[in-house]
C-alpha positions as CSV (number, residue, x, y, z in Angstrom):
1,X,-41.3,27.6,-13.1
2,X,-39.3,26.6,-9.9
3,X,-36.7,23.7,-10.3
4,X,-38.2,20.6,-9.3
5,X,-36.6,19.4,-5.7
6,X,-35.6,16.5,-6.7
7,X,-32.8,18.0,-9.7
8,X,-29.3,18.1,-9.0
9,X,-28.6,21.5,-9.8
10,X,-24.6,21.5,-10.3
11,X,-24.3,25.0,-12.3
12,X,-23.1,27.4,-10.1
13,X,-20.5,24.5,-8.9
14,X,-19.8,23.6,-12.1
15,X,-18.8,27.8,-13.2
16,X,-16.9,28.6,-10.2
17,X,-14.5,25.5,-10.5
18,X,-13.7,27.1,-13.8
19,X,-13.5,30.2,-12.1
20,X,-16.2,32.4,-14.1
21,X,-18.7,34.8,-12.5
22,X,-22.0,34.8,-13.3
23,X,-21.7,37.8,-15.3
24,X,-18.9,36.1,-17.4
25,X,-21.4,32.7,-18.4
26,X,-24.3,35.1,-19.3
27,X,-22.3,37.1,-21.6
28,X,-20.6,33.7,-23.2
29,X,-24.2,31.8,-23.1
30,X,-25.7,34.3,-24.2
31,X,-28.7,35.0,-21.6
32,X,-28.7,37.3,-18.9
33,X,-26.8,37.6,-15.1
34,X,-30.3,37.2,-13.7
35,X,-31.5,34.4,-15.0
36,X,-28.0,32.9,-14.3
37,X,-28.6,33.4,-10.4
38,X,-32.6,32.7,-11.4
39,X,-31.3,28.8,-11.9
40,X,-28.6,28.9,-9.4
41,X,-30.4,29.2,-6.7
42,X,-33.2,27.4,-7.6
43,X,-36.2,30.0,-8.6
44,X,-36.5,28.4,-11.6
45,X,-35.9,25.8,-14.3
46,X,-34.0,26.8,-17.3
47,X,-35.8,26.0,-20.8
48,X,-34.3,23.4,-23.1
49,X,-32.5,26.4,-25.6
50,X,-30.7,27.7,-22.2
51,X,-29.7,24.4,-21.0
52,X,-28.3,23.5,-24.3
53,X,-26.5,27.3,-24.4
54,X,-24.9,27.1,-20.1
55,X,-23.8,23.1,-21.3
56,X,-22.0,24.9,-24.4
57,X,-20.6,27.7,-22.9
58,X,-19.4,25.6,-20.2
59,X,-17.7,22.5,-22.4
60,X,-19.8,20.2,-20.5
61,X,-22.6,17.7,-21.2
62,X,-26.2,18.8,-20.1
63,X,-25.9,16.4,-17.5
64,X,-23.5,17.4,-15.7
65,X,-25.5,20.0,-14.9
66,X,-28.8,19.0,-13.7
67,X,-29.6,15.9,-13.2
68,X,-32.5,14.2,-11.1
69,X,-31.7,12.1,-7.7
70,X,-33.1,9.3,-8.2
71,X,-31.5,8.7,-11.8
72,X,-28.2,8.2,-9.0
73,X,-27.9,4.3,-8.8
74,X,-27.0,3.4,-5.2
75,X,-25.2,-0.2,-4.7
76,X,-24.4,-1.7,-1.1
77,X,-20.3,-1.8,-0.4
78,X,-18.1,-2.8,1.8
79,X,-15.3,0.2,3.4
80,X,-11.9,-1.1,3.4
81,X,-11.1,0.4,6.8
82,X,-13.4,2.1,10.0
83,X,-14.0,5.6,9.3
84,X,-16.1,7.6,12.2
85,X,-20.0,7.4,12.0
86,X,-21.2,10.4,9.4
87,X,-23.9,10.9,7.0
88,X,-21.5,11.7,4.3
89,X,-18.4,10.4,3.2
90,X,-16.5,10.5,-0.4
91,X,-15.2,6.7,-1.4
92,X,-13.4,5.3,-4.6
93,X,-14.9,1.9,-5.7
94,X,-14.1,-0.8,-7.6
95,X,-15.7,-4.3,-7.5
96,X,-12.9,-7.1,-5.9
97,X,-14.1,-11.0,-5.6
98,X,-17.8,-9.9,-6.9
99,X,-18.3,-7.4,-4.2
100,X,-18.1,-3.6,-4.1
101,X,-15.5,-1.9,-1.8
102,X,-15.3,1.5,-1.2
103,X,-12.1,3.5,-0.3
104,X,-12.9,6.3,2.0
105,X,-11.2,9.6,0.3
106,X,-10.4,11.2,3.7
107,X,-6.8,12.6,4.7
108,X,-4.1,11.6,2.6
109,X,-6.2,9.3,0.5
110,X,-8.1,12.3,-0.3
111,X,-5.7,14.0,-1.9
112,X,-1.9,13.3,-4.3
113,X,-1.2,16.1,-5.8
114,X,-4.6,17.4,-6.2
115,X,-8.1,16.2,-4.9
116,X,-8.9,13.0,-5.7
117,X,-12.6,12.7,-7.5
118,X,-15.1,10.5,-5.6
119,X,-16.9,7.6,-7.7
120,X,-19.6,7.9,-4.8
121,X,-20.7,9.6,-1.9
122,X,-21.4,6.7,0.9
123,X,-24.8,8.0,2.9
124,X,-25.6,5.3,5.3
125,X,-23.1,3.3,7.6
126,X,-24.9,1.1,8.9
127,X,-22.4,-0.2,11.2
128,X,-19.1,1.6,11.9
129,X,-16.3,0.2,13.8
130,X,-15.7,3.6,16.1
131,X,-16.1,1.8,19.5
132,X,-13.1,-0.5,19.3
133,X,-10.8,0.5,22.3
134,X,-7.7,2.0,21.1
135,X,-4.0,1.5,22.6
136,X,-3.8,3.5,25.7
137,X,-2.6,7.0,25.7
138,X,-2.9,6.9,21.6
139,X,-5.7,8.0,19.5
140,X,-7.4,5.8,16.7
141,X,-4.3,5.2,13.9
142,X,-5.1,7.1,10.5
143,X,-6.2,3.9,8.7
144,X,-9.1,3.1,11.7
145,X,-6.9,0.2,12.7
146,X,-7.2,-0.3,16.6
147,X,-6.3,-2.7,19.1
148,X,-6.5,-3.0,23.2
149,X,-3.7,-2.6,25.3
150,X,-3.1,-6.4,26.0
151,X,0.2,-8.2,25.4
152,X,-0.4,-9.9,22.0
153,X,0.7,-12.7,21.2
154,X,2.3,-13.7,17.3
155,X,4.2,-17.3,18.5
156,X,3.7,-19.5,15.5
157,X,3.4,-16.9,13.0
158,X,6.3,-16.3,11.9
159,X,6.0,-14.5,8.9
160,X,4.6,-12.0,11.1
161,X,6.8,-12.6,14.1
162,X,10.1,-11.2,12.1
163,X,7.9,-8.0,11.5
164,X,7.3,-7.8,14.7
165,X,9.7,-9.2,16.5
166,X,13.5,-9.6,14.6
167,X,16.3,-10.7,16.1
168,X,17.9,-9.1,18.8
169,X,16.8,-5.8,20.2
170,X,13.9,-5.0,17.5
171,X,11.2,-6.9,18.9
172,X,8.1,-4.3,19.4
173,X,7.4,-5.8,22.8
174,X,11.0,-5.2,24.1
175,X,11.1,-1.8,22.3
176,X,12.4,0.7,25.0
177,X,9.9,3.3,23.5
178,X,7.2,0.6,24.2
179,X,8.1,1.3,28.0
180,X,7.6,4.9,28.2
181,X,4.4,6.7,28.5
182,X,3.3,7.6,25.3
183,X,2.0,11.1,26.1
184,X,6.3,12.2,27.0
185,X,7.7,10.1,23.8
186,X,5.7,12.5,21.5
187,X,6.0,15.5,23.6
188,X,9.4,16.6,22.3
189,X,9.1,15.5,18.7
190,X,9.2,17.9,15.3
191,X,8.1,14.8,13.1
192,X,5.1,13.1,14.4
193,X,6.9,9.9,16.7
194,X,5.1,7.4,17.1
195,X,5.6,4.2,19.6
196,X,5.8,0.8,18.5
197,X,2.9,-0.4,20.4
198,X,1.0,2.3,18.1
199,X,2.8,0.8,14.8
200,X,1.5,-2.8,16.4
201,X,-2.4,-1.6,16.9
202,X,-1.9,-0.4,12.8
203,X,-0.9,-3.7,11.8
204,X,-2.8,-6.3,14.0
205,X,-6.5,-5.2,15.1
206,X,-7.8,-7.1,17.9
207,X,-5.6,-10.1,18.3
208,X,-4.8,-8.9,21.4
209,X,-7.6,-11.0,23.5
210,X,-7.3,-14.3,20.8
211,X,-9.5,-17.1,22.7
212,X,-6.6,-20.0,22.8
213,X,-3.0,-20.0,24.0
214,X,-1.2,-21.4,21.6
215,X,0.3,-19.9,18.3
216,X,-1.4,-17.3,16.2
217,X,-2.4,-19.1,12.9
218,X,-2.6,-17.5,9.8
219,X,-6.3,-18.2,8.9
220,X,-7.3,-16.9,12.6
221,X,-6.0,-13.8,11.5
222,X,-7.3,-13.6,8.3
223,X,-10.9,-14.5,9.4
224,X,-11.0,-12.2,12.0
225,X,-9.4,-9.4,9.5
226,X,-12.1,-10.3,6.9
227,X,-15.0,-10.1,9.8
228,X,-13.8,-6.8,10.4
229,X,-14.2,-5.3,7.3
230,X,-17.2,-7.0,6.9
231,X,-19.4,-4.9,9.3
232,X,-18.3,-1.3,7.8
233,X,-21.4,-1.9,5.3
234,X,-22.1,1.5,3.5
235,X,-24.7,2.5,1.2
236,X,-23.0,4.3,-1.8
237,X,-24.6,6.8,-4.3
238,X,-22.9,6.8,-7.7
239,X,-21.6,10.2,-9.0
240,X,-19.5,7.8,-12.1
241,X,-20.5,5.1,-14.9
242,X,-21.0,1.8,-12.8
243,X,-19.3,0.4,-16.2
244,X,-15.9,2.4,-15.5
245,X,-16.1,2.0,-12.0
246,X,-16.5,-2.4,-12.8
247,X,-13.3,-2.0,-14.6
248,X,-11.2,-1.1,-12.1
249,X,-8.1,-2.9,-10.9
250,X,-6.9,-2.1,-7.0
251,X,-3.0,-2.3,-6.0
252,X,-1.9,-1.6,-2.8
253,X,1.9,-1.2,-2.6
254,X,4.4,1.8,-1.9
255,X,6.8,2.0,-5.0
256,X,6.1,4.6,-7.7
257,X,6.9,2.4,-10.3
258,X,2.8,1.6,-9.8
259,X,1.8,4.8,-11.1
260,X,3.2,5.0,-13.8
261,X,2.3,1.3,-14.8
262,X,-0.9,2.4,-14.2
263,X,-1.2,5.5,-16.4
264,X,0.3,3.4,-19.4
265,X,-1.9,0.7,-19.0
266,X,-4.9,3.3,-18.7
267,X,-3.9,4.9,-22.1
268,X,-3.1,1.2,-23.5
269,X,-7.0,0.1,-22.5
270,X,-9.1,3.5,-22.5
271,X,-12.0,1.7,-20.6
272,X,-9.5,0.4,-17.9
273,X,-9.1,2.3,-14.7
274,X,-6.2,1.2,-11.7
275,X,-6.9,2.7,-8.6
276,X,-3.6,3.1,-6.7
277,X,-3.6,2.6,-3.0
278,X,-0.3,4.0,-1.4
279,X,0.9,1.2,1.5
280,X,3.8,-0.7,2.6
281,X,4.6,-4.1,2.2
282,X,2.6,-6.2,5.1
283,X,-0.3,-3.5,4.9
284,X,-0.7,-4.2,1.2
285,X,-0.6,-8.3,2.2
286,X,-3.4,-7.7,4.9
287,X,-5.5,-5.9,2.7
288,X,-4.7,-8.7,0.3
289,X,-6.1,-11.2,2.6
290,X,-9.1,-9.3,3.5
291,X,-10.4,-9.0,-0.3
292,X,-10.1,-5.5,-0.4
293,X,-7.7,-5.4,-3.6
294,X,-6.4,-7.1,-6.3
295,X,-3.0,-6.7,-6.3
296,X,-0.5,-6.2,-3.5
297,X,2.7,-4.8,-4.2
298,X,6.0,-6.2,-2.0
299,X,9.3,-5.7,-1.0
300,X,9.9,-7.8,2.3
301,X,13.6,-10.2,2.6
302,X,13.6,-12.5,4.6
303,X,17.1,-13.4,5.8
304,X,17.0,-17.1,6.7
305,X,15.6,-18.3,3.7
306,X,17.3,-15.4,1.6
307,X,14.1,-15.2,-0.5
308,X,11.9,-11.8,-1.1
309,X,8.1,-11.6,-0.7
310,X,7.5,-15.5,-0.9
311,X,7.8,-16.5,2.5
312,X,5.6,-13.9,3.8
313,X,2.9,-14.5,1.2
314,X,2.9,-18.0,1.5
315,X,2.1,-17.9,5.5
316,X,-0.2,-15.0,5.5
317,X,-2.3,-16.6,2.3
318,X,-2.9,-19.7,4.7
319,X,-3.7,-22.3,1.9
320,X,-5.2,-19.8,-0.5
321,X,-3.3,-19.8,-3.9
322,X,-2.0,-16.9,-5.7
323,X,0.8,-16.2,-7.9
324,X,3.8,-13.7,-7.4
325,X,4.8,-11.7,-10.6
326,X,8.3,-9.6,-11.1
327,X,7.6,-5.9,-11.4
328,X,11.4,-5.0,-10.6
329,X,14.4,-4.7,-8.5
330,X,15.3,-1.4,-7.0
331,X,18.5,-0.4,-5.0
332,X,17.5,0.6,-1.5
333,X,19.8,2.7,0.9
334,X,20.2,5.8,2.7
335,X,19.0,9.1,1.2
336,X,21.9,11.7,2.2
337,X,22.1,15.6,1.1
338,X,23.5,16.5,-1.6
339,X,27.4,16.0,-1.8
340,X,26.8,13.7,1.6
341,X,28.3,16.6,3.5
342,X,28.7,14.3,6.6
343,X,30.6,11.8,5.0
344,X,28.3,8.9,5.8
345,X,29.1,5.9,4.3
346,X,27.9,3.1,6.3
347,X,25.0,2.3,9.0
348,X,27.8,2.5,11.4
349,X,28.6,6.2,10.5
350,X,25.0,6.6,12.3
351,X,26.2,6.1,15.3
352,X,29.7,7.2,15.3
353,X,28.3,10.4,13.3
354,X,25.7,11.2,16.0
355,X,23.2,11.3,12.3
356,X,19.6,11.9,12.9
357,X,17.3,9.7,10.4
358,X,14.2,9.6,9.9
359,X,12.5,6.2,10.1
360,X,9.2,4.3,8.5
361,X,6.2,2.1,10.4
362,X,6.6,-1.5,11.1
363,X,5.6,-3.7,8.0
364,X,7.7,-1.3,6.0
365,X,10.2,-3.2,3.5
366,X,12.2,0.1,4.3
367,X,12.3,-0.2,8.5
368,X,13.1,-4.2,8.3
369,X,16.1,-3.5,6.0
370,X,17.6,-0.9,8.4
371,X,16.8,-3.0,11.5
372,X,19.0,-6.1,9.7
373,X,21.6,-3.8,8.5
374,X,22.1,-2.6,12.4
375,X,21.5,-5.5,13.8
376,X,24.8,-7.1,11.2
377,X,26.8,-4.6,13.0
378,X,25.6,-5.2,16.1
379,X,24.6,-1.7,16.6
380,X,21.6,-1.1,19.0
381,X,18.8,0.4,17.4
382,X,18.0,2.9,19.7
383,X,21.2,4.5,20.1
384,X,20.5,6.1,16.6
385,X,19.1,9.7,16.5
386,X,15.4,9.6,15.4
387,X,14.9,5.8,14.9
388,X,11.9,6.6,16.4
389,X,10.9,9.4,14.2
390,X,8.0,7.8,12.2
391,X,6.8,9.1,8.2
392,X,4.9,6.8,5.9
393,X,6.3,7.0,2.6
394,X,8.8,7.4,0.8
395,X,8.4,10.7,-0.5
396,X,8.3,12.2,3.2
397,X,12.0,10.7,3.8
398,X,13.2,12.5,1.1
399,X,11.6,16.1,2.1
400,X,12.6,15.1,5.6
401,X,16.3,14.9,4.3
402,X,15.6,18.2,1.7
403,X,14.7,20.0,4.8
404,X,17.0,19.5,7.3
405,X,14.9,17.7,9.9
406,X,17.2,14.3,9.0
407,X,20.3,13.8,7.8
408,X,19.2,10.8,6.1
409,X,16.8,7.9,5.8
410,X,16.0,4.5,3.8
411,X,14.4,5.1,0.6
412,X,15.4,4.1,-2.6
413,X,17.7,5.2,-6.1
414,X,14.5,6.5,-8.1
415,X,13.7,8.6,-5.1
416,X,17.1,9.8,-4.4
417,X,17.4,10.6,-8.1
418,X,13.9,12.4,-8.0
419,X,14.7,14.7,-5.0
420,X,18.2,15.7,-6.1
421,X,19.6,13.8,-3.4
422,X,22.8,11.5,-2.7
423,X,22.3,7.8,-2.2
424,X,24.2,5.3,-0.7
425,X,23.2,1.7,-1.3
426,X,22.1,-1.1,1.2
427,X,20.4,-4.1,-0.8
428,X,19.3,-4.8,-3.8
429,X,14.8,-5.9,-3.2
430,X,12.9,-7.7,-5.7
431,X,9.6,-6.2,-5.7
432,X,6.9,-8.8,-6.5
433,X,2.9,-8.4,-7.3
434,X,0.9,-10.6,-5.3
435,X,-2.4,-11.3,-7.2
436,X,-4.8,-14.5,-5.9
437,X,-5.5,-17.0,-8.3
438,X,-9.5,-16.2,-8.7
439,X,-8.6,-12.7,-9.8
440,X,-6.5,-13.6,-13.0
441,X,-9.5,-14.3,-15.1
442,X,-11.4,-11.1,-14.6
443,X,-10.6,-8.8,-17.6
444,X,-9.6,-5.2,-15.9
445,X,-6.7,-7.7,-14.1
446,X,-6.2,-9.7,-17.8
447,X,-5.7,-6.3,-19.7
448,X,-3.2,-4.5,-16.6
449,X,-0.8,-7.7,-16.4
450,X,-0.6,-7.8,-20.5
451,X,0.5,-4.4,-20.0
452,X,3.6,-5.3,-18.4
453,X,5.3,-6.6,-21.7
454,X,4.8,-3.4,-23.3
455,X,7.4,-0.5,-24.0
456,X,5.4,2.2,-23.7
457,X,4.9,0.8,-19.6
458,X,8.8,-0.7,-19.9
459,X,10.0,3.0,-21.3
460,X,8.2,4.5,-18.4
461,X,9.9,2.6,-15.8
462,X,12.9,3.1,-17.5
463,X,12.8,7.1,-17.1
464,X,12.1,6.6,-13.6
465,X,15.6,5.1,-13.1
466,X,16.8,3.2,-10.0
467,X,15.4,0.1,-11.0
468,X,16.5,-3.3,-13.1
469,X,13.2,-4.2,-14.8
470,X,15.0,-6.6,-17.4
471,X,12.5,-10.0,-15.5
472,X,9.8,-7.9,-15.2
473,X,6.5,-10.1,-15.7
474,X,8.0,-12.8,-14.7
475,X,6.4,-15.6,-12.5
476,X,8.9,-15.8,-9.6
477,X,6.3,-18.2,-7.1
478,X,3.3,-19.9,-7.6
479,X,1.9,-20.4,-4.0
């Protein structure tokens, strides 16, 4: 008898993963080659005795390897950013503010070390965001983040504004790079460089045309941020256990220390899964804002008030309360070779050492601290070698710096520490959690936080090194 059209026939999947040949699973189940490649490809159904014998052979349930289709629950979801129009697409979910959102697993997302599993596979988007003009003479950023090529405005906003534009000679709009044409700026370029304006269209989508002339307010930018995501409605098939997949926390934030929080809390609470989006500091606070996550991790100073995270938060949140929570401080500096060979041992040396760096995008903890450490010396930015060299983590500073390509960048101790490398210190960041009031009573949120009291989480963060986690858990703002 023929397998039915309707089962999920994952065997011959399922065998080459673990790397075995058809010949290899009938000796070990027992049966013969051709009734392996009988059921493989379809010619027909296997009884209940073989089922039971290919799910034994491969140490796997019966499930896993036929299944029907329409036993697959579907749910409706939201994607956290614009992906182009396809029938397919891998996502992570988790349920944030009693909706689903789906992560799209494509490019880095899709894979850490190795490839990250999907929870579902998203078959209808029903309307993508693909049309939105992009900056001229750039392509559509990697997180689908787009805006037009009109002056945008941030006056009034200045949370934002000192992202955008600090002090002096960093403002995006007065960037030199800004004024070049963006086709020669990346021309000559071993890294991938990217322009300001580019940076920009990542950060703010389609504030560029706002319908008023005064300042930018914080809940025009949130609305339009939330009416974005809004429209990239997908249609998601389940591949996991809707149970697990309602247990999941979401952090967005760039420091490692969330991993490994993470994994402890996992092993703490078995049925508690945290799904680790890797961002910087004002892209975790956007996706904040939009409801696309539970958690955003911080690292921003703000020199006039000499505070960390809380100014930022406070404006961006525009009247909507949440509560910021101590994870740790780390040392940030310059990431150097081994030994420092150059001698570097200010930001000045930069200059006077004709060092190339390597930098990070704008909304980066990491790229605001070298801008105000320049800016104190009254160094121009753009007389530095490779300010305009762009990576997006912290890891790719310190393989920049292993390989040669820089002669140093901003990262932090941990890092330095991890990659063999020498460090020289800069400032000393609080980095805060940033969780909205209405998620602390949901459980997954409940049974991460209580985690953070714990020593097998504290002995973790410990190992890492770099960091002085004697406050962590502790409420720092209540905003």
């Amino acid at each position: 008898m023929k397998l039915d059209v309707n089962l999920c026939n994952n065997l011959k999947s399922i065998r080459t993963r673990l790397g075995m040949s058809q010949q290899d699973l009938a000796n070990k189940a027992g049966v013969t080659r051709q009734s392996i490649g009988g059921v493989e490809s379809g010619q027909y159904a296997p009884s209940v005795a073989i089922s039971l014998r290919l799910a034994k052979a491969l140490g796997c349930p019966v499930k896993d390897l036929f299944c029907f289709e329409e036993d697959l629950p579907e749910v409706q979801a939201v994607l956290s950013k614009p992906v182009k129009s396809r029938q397919q697409l891998g996502v992570s979910l988790a349920r944030v503010g009693g909706k689903w959102i789906a992560y799209p697993l494509v490019g880095n997302d899709a894979f850490r070390i190795e490839m990250i599993p999907a929870d579902g596979e998203a078959v209808v988007v029903s309307h993508p965001v693909a049309g939105v003009p992009p900056v001229v003479g750039s392509d559509v950023s990697a997180s689908g983040s787009d805006v037009g090529s009109s002056p945008v405005r941030v006056d009034g906003f200045p949370g934002i504004s000192k992202l955008l534009h600090p002090p002096g000679e960093a403002g995006a709009m007065s960037h030199p790079v800004a004024k070049r044409n963006l086709s020669k700026a990346s021309s000559n370029s071993e890294l991938s460089k990217v322009s300001p304006v580019e940076e920009l269209a990542k950060g703010l989508r389609n504030i560029s045309k706002l319908p008023f002339s005064g300042g930018v307010k914080a809940e025009y930018l949130e609305g339009e941020l939330q009416n974005q995501t809004g429209r990239n409605k997908v249609v998601v098939r389940l591949l996991d256990d809707i149970d697990k997949l309602e247990n999941t926390v979401v952090i967005a934030g760039c420091t490692p220390m969330i991993s490994l929080w993470a994994r402890a809390a996992e092993r703490w609470h078995p049925q508690l899964r945290v799904h680790h989006i890797f961002a910087n500091s004002m892209t975790a606070l956007r996706s904040l804002c939009r409801g696309e996550i539970h958690i955003a991790g911080m690292h921003l100073y703000d020199p006039e008030t000499g505070e960390h995270n809380i100014p930022f938060v406070r404006e961006a949140l525009a009247g909507r309360s949440a509560v910021l929570i101590t994870l740790g401080v780390w040392e940030e500096g310059l990431l150097v070779p081994p030994g420092n060979p150059k001698g570097i041992k200010t930001v000045s040396d930069l200059v006077e050492l004709g060092i190339t760096i390597v930098n990070r995008e704008l909304g980066c903890g990491s790229r605001m601290l070298l801008e105000r450490k320049l800016q104190e010396e009254q160094i121009s930015l753009h007389t530095v070698k490779g300010f305009d060299y762009i990576v997006y983590n912290h890891q790719d500073v310190a393989l920049s710096v292993v390989s040669g390509i820089a002669d140093a960048g901003v990262s932090t101790a941990c890092v330095a520490a991890a990659f063999g490398l020498g460090f020289i210190p800069l400032h000393r960041s609080r980095y805060d959690l940033v969780i909205l009031k209405e998620y602390l009573e949901e459980t997954p949120v409940q049974e991460l936080l209580s985690t953070l009291g714990h020593r097998l989480v504290q002995s973790q963060l410990e190992v890492l090194g770099g960091y002085d986690i004697s406050n962590i858990g502790e409420v720092v703002a209540n905003i």
